[in-house]
C-alpha positions as CSV (number, residue, x, y, z in Angstrom):
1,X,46.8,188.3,156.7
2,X,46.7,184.6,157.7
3,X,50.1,183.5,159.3
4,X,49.8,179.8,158.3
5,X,47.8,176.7,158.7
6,X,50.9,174.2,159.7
7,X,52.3,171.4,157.9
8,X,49.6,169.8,156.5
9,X,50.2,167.7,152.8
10,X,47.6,168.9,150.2
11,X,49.1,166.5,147.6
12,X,46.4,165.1,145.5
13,X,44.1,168.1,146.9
14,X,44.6,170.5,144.2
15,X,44.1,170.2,140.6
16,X,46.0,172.4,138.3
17,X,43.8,174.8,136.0
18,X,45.2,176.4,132.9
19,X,45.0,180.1,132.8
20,X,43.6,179.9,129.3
21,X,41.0,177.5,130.7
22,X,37.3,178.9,131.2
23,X,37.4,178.0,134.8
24,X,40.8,180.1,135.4
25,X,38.6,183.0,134.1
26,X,35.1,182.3,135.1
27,X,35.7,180.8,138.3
28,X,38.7,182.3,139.7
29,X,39.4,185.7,138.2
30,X,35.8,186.5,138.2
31,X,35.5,186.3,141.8
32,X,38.7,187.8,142.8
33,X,38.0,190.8,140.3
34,X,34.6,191.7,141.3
35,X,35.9,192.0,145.1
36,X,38.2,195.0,144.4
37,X,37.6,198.4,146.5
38,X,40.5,200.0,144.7
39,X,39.9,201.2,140.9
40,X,43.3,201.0,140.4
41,X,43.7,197.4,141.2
42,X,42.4,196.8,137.7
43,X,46.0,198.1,136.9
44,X,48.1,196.5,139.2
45,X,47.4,192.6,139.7
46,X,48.3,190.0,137.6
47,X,47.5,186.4,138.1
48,X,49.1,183.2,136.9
49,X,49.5,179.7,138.0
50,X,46.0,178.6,139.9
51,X,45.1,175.5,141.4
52,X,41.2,174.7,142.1
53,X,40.9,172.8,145.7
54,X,38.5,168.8,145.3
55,X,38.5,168.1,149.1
56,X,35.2,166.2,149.0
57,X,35.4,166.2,153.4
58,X,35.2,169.7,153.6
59,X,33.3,170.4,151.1
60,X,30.5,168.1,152.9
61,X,31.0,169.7,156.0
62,X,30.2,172.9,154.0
63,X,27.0,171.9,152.4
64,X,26.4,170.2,156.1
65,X,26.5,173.9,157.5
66,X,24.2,175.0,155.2
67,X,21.3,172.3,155.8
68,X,21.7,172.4,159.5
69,X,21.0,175.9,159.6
70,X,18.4,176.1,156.6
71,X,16.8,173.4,159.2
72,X,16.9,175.7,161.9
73,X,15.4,178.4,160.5
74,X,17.6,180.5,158.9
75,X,16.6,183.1,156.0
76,X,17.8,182.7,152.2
77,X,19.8,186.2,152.4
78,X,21.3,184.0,156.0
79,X,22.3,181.5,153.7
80,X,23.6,184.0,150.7
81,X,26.8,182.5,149.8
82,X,29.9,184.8,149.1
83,X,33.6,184.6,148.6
84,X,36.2,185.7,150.8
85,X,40.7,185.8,150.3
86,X,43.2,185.5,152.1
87,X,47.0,186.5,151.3
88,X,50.0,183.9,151.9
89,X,53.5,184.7,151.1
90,X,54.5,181.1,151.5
91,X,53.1,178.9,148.7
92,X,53.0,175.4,150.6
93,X,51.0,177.6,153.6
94,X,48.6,178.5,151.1
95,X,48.3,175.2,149.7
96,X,47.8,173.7,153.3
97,X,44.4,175.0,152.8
98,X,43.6,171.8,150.5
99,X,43.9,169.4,153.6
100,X,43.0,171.1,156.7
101,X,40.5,174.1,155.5
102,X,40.8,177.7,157.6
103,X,42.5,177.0,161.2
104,X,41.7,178.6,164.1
105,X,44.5,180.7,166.1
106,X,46.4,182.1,162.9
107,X,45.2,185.2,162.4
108,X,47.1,188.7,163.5
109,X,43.8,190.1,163.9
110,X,42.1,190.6,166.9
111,X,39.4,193.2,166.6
112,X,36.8,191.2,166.0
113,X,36.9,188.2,168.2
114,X,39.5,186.5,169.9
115,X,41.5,184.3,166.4
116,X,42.1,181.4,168.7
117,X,38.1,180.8,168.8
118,X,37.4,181.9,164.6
119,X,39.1,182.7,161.4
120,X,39.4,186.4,160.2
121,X,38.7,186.4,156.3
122,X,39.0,189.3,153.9
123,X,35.8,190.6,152.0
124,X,38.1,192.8,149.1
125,X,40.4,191.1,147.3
126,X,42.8,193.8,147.2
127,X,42.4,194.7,151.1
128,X,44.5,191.5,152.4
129,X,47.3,192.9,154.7
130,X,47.5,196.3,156.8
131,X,50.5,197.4,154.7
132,X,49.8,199.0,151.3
133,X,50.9,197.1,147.7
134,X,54.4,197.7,146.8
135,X,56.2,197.6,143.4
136,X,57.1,194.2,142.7
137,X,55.0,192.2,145.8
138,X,53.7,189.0,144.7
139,X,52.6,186.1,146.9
140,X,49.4,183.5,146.5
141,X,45.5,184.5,147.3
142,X,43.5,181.8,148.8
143,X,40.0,182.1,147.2
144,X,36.4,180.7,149.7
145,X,33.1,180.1,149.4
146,X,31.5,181.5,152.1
147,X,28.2,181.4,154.1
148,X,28.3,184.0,156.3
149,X,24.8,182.9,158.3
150,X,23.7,185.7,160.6
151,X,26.0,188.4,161.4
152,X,26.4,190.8,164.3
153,X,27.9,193.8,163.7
154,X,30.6,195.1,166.5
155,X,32.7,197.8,167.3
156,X,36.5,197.4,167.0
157,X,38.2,196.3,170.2
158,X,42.1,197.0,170.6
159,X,42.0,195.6,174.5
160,X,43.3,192.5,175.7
161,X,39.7,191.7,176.5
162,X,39.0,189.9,173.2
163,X,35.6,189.6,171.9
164,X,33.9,186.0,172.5
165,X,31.8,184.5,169.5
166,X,28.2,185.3,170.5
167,X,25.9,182.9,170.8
168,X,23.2,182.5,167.7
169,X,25.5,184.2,165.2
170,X,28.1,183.2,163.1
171,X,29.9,186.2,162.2
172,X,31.1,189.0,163.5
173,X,31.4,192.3,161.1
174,X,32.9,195.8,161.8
175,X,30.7,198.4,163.0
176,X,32.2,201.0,160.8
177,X,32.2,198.6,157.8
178,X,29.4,201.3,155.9
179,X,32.1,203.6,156.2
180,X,34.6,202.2,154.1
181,X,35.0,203.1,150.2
182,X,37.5,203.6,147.6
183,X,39.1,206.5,149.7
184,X,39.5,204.8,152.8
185,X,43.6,204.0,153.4
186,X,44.5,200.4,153.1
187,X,45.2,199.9,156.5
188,X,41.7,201.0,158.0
189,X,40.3,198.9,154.8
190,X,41.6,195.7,155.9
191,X,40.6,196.3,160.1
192,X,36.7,197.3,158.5
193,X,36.5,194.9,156.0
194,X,37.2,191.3,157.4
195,X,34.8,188.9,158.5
196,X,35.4,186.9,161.9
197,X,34.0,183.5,161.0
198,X,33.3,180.7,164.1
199,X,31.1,178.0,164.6
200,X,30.2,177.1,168.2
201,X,30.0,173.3,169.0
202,X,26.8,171.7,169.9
203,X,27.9,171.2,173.4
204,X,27.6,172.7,177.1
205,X,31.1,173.8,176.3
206,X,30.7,177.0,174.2
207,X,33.4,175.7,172.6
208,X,34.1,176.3,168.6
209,X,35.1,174.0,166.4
210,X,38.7,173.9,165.2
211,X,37.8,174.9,161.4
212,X,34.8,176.4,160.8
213,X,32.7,174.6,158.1
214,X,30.9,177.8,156.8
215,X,34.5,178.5,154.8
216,X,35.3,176.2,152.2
217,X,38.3,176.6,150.6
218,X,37.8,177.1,146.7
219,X,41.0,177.9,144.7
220,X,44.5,178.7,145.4
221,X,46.0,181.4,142.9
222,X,49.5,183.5,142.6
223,X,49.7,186.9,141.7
224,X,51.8,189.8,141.0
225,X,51.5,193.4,142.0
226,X,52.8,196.2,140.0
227,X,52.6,199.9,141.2
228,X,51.1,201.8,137.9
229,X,52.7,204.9,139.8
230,X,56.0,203.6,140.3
231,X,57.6,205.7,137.7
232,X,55.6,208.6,136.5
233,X,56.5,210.6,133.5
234,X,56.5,213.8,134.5
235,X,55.1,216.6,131.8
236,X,57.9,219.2,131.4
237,X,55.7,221.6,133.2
238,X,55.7,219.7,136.3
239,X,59.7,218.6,135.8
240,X,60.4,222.9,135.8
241,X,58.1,222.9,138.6
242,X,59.7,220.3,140.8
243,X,63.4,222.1,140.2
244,X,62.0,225.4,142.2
245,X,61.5,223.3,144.9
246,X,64.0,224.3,147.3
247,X,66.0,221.3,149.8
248,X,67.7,222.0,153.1
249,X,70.2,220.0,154.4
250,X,70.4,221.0,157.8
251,X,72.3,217.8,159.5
252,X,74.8,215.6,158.2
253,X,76.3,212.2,159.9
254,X,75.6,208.6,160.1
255,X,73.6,206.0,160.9
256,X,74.9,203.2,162.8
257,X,73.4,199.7,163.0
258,X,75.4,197.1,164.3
259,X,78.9,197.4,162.8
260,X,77.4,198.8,159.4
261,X,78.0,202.8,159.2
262,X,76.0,204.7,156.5
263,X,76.5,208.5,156.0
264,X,73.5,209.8,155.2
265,X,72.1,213.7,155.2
266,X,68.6,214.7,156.4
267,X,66.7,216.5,153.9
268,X,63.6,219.0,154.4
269,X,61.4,221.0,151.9
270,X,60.4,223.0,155.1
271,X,63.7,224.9,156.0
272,X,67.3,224.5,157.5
273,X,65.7,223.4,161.2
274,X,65.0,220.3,162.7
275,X,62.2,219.2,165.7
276,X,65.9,218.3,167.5
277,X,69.4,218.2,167.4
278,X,70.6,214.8,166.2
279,X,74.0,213.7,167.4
280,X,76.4,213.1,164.7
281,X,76.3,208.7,164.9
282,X,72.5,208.0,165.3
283,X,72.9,204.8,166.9
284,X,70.3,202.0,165.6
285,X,69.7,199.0,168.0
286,X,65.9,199.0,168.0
287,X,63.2,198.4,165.7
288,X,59.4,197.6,165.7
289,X,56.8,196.5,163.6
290,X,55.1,198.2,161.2
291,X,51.5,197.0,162.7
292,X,52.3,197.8,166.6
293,X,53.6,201.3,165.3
294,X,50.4,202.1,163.7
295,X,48.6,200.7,166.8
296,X,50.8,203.3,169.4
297,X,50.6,206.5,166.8
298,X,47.5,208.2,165.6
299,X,46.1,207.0,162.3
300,X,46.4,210.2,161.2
301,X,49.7,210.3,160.9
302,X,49.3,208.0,157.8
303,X,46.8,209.2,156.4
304,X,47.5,212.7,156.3
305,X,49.6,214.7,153.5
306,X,51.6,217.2,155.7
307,X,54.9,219.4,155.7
308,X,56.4,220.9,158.3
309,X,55.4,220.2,161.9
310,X,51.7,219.4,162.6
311,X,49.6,218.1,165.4
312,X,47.8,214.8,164.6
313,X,45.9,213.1,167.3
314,X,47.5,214.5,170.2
315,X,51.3,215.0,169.1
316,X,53.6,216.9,167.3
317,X,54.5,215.1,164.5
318,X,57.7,216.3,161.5
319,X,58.6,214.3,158.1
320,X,62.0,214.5,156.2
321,X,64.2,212.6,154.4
322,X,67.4,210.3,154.9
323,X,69.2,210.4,151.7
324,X,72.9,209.2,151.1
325,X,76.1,211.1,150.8
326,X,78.1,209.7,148.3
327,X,77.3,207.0,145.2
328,X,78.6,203.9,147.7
329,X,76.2,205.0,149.9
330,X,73.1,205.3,147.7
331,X,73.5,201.1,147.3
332,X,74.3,200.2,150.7
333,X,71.1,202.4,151.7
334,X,69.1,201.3,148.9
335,X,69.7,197.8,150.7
336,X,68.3,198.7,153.9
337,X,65.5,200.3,152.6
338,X,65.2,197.1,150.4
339,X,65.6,194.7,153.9
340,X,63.0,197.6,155.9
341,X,60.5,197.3,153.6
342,X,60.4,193.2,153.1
343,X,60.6,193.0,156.8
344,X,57.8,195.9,157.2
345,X,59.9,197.1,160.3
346,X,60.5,200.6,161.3
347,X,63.7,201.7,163.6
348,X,63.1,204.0,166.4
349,X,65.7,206.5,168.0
350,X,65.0,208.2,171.6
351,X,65.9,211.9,171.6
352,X,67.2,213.8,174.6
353,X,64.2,216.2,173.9
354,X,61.8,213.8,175.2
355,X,60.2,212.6,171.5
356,X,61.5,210.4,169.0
357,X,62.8,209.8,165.5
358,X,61.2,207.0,163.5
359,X,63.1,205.5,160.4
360,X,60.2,203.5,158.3
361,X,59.8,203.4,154.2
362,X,58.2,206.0,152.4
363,X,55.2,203.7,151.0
364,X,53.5,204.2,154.3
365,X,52.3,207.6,154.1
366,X,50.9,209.7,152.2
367,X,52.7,212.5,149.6
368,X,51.8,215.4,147.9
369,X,53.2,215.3,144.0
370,X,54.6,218.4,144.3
371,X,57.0,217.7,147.5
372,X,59.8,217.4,145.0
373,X,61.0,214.4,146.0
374,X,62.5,212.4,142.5
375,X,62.4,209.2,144.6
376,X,59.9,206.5,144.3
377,X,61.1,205.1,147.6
378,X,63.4,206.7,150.0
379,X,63.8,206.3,153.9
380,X,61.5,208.6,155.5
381,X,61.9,209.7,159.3
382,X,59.2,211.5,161.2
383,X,59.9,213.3,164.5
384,X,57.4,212.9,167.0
385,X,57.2,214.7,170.2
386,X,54.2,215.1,173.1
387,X,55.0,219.1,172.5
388,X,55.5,221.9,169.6
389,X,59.1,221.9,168.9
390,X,58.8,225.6,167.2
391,X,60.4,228.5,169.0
392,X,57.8,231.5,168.5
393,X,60.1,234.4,168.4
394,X,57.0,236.9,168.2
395,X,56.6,237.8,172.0
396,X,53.4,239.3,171.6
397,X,52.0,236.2,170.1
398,X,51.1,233.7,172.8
399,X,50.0,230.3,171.6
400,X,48.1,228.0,173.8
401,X,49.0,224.4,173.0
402,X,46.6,222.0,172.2
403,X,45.2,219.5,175.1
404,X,46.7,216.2,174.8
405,X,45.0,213.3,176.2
406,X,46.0,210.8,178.5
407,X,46.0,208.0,176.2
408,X,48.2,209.9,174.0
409,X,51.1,210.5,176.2
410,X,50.7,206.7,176.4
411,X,52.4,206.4,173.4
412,X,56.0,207.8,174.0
413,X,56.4,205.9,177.5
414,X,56.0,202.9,175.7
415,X,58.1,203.8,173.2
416,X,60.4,204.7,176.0
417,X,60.0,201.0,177.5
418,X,60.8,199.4,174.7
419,X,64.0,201.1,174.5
420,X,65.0,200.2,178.0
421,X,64.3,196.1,177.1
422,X,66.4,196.4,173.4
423,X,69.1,197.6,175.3
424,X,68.9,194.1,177.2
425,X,69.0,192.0,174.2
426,X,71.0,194.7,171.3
427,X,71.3,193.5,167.6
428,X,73.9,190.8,166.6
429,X,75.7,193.3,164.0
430,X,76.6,190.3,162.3
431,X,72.6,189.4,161.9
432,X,70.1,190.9,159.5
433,X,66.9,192.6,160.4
434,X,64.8,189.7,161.0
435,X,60.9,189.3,161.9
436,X,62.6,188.1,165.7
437,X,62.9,191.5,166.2
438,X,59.4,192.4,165.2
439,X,57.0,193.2,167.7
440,X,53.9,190.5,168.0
441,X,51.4,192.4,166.0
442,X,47.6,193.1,167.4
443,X,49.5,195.9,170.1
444,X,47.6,199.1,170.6
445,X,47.9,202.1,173.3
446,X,46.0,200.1,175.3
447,X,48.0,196.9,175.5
448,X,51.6,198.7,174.6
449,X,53.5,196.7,176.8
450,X,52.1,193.5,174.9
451,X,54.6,193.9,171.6
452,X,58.0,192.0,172.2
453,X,60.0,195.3,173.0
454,X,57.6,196.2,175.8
455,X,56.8,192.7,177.5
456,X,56.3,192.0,180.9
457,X,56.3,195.1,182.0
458,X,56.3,195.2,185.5
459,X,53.0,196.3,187.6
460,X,53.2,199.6,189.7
């Protein structure tokens, strides 16, 4: 997702189009609707007010593009045009697209080449963010004609080293892009589905040029996203079936962040014990974007249905449930979920046990449908520790724990670190979670100490 193009006026840029009009379907929804990966996207978008960018500059530096490299030798599958999207949340961003075309240095994504040198462009039109749709998200989809010219394909880099433009290309793709499909999880999706568009300058500089001219903006359009799986009906098979389900409840207290209390319970489908023993105030003062997280954790975590503990990519990971204790509780709750979700945040809290327990919304992993959850959205923790937290009280069994590699125990360290510099600058309880508390995105396990809660960390 594209962070913005600056201030920009696109007045007299963008011309209306009526969505009864043949261009609102031919030319806009056509394009956008072809480029799903999803089946159920058919379902879920809706699309209303459009506006079709006349920029006659850019669209001559397009066609330029095109006849300097036809000139030069390129083939006619080089010169294949296509259409790429990019999501804005703030209408007058998107419509900055009508005056200045796609800016360099905007992007959050970095594993293609280095954003402040090319523009990162979705190929799906329903794979435009890292996070997954949610019930009731709408925003505005930036539409582009695209010539893609030759393309090198590259493996994903999650280093601070950030891949250069190569010379005699003009695009850089995913290597694992052939492995994407309709069952690949958003996030991975959107990494393995963007193109990294530049255009080096004609100079001794190896410089590239500001906006590259091989993406033209087309068409700006909003939309609306409705989750078709928001509020199953249940047959009355299933409904019997979910009641046999049985809950544990096996700690009871309340969160604290800031001066706002909420007493909440921790529920289980698993049994009446817990990875560790939580005090009874869970002090919140900490939280960290949704992308670093999925950066520092194993993708499996998200990807993978599981009760109970389980070892995912080198650590022992444990879902349950924060629900609320009382009906005054179930709104105030509801609210924070509500603020978690919009600010795609998650809140961390360090353990004595060495691990830690992540608060996050439930859209972000995966769930079996027979669980027995009712809710549709609930806050979900996960306990994750660098060792099994099960007591094996059969002596005679002796169970040798898997291996866990060194970039693994990265992971709580940095966690660790970033609890260290919170505790420097804690939450105003009178301030709401806001994205200054986020961690810059693009942070992996090998550049932890990037994010805003683990910055300047100190060399050895």
């Amino acid at each position: 997702m594209e962070s913005g193009n600056g201030g920009a006026s696109s007045k007299g840029l963008l011309v209306p189009v009526s969505e009864s009009s043949l261009v609102f379907q031919n030319n806009i929804l056509t394009p956008i609707k072809s480029a799903y990966l999803y089946e159920e996207s058919k379902q879920s978008f809706r699309y209303k007010s459009a506006a079709v960018v006349k920029n006659p500059a850019l669209e001559e530096k397009y066609y330029a593009f095109r006849a300097k490299r036809r000139e030069v030798g390129y083939s006619e599958e080089d010169l294949k045009e296509s259409y790429g999207f990019l999501l804005f949340d703030n209408v007058n961003k998107a419509n900055d697209l009508g005056e200045t075309g796609m800016l360099t240095g905007n992007s959050t994504c970095t594993t293609l080449g280095d954003p402040s040198k090319g523009v990162y462009i979705s190929m799906y039109s329903d794979c435009l963010d890292l996070n997954r749709w949610y019930h009731g998200k709408s925003g505005y989809i930036a539409i582009f004609r695209l010539t893609k010219g030759r393309v090198k394909n590259v493996s994903e880099n999650y280093t601070q080293n950030l891949t250069a433009p190569t010379a005699g290309f003009d695009c850089h793709v995913s290597e694992q892009l052939p492995s994407v499909s309709a069952k690949t999880s958003s996030f991975l999706a959107f990494e393995r589905t963007q193109y990294y568009m530049y255009e080096m300058l004609n100079d001794e500089s190896n410089g590239t040029a500001q906006s590259p001219s091989a993406a033209c903006p087309f068409a700006i359009v909003s939309f609306s996203y409705t989750d078709t799986k928001a509020t199953p009906v249940a047959s009355p098979e299933k409904r019997v079936e979910r009641k046999l389900v049985p809950h544990y409840l096996p700690w009871r207290g309340q969160l604290e962040l800031g001066a706002q209390l909420y007493d909440v319970g921790l529920r289980t489908t698993t049994g009446a014990l817990i990875p560790a023993e939580l005090p009874p105030v869970v002090k919140i003062d900490q939280a960290i974007s949704m992308s670093d997280l999925r950066q520092l954790l194993p993708k499996a975590v998200f990807e993978t249905c599981f009760s109970g503990e389980v070892f995912l990519g080198g650590l022992y990971c444990t879902l349950c449930e924060f629900v609320p204790c009382g009906a005054v509780e179930t709104q105030s709750l509801a609210l924070l979920l509500q603020e978690v979700k919009e600010k795609d945040l998650a809140l961390t809290f360090q353990l004595h046990d060495g691990g830690f327990l992540i608060l996050l919304h439930s859209s972000h992993f995966l769930t079996y449908d027979d669980t027995g959850s009712n809710e549709t959205d609930f806050l979900q923790g996960i306990f994750v520790f660098p060792v099994s937290q099960i007591i094996r009280r059969d002596t005679k069994l002796v169970q040798r724990k898997p291996a866990i590699s060194t970039d693994i125990l990265q992971v709580l360290p940095v966690l660790s670190y970033a609890e260290c510099e919170v505790e420097k600058t804690p939450i105003d309880p009178g301030e709401e979670l806001s994205s200054k508390r986020k961690a810059k995105n693009g942070s992996s396990i090998a550049r932890g100490n990037d994010c805003r809660y683990c910055r300047n960390k100190p060399d050895p």
